[in-house]
mmCIF file as Biopython writes it, N, C-alpha, C and O atoms, coordinates in Angstrom:
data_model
#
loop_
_atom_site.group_PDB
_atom_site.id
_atom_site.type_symbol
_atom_site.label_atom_id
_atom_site.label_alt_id
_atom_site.label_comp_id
_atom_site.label_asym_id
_atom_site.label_entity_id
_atom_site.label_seq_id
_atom_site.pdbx_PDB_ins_code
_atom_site.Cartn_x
_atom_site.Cartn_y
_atom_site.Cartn_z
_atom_site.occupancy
_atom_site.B_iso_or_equiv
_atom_site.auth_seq_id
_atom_site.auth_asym_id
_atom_site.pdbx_PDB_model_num
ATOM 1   N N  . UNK A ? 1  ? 0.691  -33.556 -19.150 1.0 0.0 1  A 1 
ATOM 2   C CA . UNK A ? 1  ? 1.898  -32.807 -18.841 1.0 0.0 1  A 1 
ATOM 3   C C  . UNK A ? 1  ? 1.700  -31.312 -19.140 1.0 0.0 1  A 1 
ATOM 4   O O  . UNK A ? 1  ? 1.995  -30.438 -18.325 1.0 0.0 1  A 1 
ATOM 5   N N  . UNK A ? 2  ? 1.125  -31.042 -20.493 1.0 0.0 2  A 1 
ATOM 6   C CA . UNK A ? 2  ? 0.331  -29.504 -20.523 1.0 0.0 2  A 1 
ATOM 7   C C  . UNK A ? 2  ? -0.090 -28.908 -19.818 1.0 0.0 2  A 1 
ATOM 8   O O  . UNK A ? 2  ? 0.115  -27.740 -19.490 1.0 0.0 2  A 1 
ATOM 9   N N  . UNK A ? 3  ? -0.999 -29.931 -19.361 1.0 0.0 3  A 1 
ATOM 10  C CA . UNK A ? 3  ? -2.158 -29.031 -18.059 1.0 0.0 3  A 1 
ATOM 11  C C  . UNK A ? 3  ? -1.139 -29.007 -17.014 1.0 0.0 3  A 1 
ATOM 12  O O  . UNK A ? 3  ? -1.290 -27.867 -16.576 1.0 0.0 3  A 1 
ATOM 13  N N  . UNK A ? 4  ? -0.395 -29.427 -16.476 1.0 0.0 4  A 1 
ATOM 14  C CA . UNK A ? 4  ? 0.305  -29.341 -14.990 1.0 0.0 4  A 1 
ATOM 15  C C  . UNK A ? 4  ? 1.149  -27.883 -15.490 1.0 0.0 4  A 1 
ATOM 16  O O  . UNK A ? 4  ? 1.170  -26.842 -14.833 1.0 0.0 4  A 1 
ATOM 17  N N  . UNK A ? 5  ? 1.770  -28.086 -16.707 1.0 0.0 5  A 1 
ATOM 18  C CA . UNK A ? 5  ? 2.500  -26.392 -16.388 1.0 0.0 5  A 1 
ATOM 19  C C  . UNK A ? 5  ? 1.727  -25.334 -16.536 1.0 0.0 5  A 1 
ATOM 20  O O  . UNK A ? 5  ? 1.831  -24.249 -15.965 1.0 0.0 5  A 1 
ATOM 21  N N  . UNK A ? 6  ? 0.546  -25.847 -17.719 1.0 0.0 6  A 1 
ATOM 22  C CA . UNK A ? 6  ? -0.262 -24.410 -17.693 1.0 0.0 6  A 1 
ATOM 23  C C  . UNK A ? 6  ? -0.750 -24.070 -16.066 1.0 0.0 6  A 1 
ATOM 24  O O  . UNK A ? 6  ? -0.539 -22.916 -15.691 1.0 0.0 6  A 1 
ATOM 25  N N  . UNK A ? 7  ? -1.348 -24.957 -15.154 1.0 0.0 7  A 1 
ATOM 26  C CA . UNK A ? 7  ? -1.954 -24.842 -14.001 1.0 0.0 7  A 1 
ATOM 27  C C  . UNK A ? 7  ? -1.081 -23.833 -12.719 1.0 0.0 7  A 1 
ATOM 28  O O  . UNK A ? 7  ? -1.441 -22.990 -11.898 1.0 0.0 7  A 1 
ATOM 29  N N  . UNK A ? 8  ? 0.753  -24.730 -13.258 1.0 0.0 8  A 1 
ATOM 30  C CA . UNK A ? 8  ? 1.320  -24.513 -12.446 1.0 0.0 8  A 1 
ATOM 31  C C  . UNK A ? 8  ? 1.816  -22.925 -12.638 1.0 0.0 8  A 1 
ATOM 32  O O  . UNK A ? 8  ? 2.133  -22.133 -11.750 1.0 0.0 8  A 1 
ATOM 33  N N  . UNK A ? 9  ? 1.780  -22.716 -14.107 1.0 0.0 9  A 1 
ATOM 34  C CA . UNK A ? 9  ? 2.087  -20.925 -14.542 1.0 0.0 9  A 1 
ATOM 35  C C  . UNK A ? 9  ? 0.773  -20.345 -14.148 1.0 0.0 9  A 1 
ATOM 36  O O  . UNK A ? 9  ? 0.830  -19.152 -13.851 1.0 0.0 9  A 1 
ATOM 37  N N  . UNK A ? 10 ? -0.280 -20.853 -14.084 1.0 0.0 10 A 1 
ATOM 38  C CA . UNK A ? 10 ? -1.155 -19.854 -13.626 1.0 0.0 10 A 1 
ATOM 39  C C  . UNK A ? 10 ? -1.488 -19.539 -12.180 1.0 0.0 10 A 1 
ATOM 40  O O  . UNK A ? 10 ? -1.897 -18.463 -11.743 1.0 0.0 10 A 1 
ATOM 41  N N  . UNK A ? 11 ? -1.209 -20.816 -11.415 1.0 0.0 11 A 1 
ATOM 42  C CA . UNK A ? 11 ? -0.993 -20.643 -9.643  1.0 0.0 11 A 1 
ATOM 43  C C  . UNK A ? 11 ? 0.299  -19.452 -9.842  1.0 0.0 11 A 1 
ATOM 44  O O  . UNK A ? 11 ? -0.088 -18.283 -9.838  1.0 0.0 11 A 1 
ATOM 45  N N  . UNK A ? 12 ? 1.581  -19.658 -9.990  1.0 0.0 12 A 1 
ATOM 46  C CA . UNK A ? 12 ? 2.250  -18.832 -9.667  1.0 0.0 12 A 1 
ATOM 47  C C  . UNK A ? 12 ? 1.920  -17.291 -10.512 1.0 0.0 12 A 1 
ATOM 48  O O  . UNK A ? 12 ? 2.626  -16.311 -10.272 1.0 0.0 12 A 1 
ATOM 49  N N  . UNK A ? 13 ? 0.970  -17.235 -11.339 1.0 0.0 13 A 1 
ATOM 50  C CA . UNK A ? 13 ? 0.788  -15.568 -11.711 1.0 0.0 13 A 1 
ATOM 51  C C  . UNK A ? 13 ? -0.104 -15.094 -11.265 1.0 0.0 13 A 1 
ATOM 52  O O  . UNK A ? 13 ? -0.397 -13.955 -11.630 1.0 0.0 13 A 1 
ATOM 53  N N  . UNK A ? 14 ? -0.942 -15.808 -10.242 1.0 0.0 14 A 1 
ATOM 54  C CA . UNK A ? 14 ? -2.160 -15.386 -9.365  1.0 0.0 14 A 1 
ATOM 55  C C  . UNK A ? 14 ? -1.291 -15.313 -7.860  1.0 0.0 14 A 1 
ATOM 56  O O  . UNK A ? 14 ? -1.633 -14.585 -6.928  1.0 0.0 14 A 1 
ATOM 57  N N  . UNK A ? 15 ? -0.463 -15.949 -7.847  1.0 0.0 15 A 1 
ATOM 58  C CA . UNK A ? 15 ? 0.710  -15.659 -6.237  1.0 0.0 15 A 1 
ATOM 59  C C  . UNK A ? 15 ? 1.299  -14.126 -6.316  1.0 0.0 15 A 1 
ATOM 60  O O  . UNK A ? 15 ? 1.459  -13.303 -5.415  1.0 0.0 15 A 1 
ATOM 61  N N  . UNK A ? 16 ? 1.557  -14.048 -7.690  1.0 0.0 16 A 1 
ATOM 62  C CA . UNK A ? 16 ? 2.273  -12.957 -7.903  1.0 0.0 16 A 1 
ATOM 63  C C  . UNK A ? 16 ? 1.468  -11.304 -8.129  1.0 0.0 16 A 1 
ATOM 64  O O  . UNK A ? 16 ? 1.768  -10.113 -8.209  1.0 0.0 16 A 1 
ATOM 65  N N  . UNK A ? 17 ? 0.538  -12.012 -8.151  1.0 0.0 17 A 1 
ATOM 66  C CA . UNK A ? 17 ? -0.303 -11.121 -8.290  1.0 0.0 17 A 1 
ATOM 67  C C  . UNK A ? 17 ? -0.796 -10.700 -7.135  1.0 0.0 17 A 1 
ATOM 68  O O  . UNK A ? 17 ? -0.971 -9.522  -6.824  1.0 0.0 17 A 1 
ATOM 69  N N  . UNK A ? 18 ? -1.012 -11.591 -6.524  1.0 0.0 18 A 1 
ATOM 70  C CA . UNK A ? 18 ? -1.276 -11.416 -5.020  1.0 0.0 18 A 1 
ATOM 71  C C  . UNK A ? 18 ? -0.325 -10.578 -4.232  1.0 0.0 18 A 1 
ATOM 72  O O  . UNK A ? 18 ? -0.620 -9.542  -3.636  1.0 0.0 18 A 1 
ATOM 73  N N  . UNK A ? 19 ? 0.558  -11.002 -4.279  1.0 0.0 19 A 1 
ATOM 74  C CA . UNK A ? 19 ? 1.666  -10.263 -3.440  1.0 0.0 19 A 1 
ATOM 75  C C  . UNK A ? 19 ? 1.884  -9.043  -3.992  1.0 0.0 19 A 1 
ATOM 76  O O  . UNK A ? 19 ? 2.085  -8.147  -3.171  1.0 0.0 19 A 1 
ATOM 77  N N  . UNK A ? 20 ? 1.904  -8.711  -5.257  1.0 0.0 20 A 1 
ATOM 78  C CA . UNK A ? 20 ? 1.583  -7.169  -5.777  1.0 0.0 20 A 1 
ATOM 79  C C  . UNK A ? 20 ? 0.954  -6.505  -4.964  1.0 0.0 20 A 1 
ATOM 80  O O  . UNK A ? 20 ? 1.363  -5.587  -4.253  1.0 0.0 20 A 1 
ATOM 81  N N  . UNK A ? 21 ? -0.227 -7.021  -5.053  1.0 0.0 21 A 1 
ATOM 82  C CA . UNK A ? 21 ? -1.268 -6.766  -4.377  1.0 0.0 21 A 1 
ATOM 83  C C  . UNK A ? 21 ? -1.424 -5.990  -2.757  1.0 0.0 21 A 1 
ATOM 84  O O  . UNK A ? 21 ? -2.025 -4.960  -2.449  1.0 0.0 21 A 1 
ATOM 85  N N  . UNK A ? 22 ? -0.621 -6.950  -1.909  1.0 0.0 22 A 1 
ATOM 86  C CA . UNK A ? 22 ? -0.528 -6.692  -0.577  1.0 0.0 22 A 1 
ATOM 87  C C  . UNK A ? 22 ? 0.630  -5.536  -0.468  1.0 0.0 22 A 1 
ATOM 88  O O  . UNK A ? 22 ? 0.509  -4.817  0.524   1.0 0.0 22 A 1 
ATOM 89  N N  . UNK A ? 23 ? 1.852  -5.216  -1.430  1.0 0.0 23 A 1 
ATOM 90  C CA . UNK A ? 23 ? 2.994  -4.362  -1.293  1.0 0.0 23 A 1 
ATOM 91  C C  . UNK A ? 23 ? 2.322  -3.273  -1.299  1.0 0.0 23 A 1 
ATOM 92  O O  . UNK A ? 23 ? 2.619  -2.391  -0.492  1.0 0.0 23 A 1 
ATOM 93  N N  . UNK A ? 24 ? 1.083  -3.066  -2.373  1.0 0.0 24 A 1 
ATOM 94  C CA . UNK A ? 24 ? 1.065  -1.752  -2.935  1.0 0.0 24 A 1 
ATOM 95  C C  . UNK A ? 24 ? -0.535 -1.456  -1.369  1.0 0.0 24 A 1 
ATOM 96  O O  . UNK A ? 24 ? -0.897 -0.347  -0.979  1.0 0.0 24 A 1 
ATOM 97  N N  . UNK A ? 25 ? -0.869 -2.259  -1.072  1.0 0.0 25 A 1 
ATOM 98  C CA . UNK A ? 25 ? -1.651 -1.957  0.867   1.0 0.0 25 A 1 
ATOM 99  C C  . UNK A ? 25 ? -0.976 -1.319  1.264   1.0 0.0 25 A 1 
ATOM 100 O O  . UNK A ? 25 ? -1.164 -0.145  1.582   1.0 0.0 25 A 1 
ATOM 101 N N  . UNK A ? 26 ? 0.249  -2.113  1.365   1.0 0.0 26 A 1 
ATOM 102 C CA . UNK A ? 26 ? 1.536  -1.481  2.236   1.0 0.0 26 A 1 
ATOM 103 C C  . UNK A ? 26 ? 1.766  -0.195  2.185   1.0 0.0 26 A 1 
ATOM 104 O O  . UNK A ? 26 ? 1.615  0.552   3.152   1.0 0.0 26 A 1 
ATOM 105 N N  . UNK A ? 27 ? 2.157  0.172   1.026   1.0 0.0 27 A 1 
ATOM 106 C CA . UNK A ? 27 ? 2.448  1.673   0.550   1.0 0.0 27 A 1 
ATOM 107 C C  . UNK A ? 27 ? 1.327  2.861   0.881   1.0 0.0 27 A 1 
ATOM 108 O O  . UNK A ? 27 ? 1.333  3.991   1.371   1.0 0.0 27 A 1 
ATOM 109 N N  . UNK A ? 28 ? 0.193  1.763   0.223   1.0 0.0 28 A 1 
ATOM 110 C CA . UNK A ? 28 ? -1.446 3.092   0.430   1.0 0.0 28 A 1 
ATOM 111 C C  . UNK A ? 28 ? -1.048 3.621   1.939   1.0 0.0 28 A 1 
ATOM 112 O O  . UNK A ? 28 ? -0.849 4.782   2.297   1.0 0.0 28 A 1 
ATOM 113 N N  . UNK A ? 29 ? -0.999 2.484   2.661   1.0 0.0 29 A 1 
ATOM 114 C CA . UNK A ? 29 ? -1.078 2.819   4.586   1.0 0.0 29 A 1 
ATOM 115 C C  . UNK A ? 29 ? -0.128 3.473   4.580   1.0 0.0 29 A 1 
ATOM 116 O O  . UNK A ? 29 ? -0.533 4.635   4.576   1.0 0.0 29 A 1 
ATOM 117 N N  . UNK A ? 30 ? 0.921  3.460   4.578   1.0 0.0 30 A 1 
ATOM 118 C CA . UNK A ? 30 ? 2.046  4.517   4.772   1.0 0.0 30 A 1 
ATOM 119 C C  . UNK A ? 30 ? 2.223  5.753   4.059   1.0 0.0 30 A 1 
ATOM 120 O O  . UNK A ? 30 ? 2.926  6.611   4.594   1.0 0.0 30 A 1 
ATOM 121 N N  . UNK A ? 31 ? 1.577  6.041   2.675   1.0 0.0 31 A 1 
ATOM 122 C CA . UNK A ? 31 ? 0.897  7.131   2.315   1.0 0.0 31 A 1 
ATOM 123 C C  . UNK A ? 31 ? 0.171  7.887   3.192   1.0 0.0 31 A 1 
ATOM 124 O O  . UNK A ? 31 ? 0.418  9.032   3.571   1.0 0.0 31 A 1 
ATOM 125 N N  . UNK A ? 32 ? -0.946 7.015   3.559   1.0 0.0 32 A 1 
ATOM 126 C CA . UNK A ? 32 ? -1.843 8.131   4.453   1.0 0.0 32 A 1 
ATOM 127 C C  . UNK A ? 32 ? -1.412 8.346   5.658   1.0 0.0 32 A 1 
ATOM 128 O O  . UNK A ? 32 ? -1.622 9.463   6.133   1.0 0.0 32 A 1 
ATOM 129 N N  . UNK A ? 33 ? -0.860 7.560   6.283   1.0 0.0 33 A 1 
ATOM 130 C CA . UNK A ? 33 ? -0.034 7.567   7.615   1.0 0.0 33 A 1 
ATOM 131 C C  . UNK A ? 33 ? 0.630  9.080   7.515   1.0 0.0 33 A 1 
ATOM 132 O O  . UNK A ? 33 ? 0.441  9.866   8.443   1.0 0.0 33 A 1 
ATOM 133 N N  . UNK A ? 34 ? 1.554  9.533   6.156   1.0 0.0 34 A 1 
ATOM 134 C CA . UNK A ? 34 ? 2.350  10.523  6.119   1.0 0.0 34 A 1 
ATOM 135 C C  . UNK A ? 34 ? 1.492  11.723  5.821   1.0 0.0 34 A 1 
ATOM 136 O O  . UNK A ? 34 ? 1.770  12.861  6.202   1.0 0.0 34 A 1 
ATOM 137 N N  . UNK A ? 35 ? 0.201  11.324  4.963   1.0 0.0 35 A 1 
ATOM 138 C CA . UNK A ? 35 ? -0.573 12.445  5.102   1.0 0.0 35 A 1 
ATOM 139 C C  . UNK A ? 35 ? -1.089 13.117  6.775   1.0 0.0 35 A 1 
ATOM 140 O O  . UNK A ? 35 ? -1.142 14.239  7.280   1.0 0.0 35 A 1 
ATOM 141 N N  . UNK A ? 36 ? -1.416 11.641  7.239   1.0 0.0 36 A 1 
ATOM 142 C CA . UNK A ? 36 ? -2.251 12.181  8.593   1.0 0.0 36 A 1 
ATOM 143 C C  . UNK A ? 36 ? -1.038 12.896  9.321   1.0 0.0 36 A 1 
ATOM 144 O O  . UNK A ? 36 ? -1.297 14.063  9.615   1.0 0.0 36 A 1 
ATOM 145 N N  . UNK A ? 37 ? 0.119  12.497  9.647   1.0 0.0 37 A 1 
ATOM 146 C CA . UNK A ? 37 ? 1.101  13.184  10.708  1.0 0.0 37 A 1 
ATOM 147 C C  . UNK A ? 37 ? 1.468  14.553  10.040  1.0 0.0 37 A 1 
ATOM 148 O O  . UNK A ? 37 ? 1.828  15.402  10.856  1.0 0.0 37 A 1 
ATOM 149 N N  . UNK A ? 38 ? 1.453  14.928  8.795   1.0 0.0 38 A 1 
ATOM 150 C CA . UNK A ? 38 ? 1.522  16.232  8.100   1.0 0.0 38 A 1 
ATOM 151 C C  . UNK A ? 38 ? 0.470  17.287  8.509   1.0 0.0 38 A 1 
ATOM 152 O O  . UNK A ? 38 ? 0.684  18.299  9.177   1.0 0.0 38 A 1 
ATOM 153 N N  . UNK A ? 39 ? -0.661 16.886  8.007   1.0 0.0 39 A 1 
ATOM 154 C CA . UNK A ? 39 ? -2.233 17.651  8.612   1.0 0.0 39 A 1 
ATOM 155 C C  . UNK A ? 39 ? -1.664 17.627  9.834   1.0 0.0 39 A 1 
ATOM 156 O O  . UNK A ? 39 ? -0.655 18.332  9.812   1.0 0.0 39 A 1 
ATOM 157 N N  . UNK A ? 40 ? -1.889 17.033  11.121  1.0 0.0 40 A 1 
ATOM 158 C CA . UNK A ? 40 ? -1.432 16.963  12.359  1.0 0.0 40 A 1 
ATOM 159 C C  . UNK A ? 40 ? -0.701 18.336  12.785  1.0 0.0 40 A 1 
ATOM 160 O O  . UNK A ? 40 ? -1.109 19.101  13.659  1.0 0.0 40 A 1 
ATOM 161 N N  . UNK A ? 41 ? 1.023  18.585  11.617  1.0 0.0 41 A 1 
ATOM 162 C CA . UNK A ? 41 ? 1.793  19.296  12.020  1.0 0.0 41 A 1 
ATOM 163 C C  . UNK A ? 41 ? 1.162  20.369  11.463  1.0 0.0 41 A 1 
ATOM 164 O O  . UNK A ? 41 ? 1.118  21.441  12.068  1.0 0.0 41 A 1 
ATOM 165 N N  . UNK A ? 42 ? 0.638  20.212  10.324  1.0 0.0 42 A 1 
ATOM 166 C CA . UNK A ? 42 ? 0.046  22.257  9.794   1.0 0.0 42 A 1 
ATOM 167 C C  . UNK A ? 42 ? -1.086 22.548  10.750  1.0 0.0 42 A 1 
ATOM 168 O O  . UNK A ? 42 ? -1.232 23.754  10.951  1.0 0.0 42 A 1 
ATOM 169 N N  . UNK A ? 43 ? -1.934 21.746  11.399  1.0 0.0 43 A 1 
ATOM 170 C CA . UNK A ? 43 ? -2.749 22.085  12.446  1.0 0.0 43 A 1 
ATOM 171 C C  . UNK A ? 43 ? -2.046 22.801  13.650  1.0 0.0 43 A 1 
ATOM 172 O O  . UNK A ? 43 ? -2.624 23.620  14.364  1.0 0.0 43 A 1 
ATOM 173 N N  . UNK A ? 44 ? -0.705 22.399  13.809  1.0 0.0 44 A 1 
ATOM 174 C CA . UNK A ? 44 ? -0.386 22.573  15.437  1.0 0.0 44 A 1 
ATOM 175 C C  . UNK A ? 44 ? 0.508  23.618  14.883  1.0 0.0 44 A 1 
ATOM 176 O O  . UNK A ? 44 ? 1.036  24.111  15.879  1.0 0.0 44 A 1 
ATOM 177 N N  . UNK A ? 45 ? 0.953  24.211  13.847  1.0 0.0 45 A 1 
ATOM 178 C CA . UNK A ? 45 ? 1.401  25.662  13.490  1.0 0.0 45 A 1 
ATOM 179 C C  . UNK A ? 45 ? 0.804  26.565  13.360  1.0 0.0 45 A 1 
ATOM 180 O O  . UNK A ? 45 ? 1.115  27.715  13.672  1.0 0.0 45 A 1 
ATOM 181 N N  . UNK A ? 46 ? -0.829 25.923  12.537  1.0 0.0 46 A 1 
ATOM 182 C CA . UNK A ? 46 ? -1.448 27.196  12.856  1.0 0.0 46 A 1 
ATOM 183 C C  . UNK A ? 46 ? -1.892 27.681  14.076  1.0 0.0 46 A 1 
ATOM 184 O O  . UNK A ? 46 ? -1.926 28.899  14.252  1.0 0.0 46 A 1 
ATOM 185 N N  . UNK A ? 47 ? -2.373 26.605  15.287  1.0 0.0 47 A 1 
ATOM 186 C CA . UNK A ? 47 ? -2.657 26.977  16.492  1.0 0.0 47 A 1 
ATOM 187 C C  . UNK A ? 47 ? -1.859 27.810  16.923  1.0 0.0 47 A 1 
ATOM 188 O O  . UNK A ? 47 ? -2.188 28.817  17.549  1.0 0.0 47 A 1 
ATOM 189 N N  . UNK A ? 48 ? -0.211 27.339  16.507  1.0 0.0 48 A 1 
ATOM 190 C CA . UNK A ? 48 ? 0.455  28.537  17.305  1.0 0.0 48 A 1 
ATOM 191 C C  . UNK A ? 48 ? 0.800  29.670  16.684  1.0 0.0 48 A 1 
ATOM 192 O O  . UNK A ? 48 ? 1.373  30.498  17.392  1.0 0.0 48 A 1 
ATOM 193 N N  . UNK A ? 49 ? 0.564  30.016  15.264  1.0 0.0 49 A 1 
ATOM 194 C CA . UNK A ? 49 ? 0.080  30.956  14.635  1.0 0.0 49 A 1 
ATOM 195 C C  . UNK A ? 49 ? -0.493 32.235  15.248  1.0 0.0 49 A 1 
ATOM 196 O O  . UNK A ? 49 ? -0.066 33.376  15.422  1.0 0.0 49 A 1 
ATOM 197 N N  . UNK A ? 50 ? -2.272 31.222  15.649  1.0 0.0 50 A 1 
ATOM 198 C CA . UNK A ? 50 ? -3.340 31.907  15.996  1.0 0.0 50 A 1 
ATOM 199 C C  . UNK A ? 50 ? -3.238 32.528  17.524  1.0 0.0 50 A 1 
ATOM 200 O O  . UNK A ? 50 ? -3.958 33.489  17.794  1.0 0.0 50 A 1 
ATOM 201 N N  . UNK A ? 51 ? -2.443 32.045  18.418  1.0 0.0 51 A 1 
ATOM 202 C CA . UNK A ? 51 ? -2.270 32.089  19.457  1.0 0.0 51 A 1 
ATOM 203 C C  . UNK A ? 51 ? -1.644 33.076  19.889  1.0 0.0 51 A 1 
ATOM 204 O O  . UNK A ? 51 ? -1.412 33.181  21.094  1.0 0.0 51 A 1 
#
């Protein structure tokens, strides 16, 4: 009976961990996503800057 909850607390803190896991992907990508469309816009000000 021990082993089934220890097993079963440790499946669910490796689930949870997991899914941590994939939120904070989530975030990285949409981080850089906001970096890249930023660069993007200071590029196309300075063009018209330079222009």
């Amino acid at each position: 009976m021990i082993e089934m909850i220890g097993l079963t607390t440790f499946c669910m803190l490796v689930w949870v961990l997991a899914s941590s896991m994939a939120t904070e992907s989530d975030a990285e990508k949409r981080r850089v996503a906001m970096l890249s469309a930023s660069d993007l816009l200071n590029i196309a000000k300075s063009a018209r800057l330079a222009a």
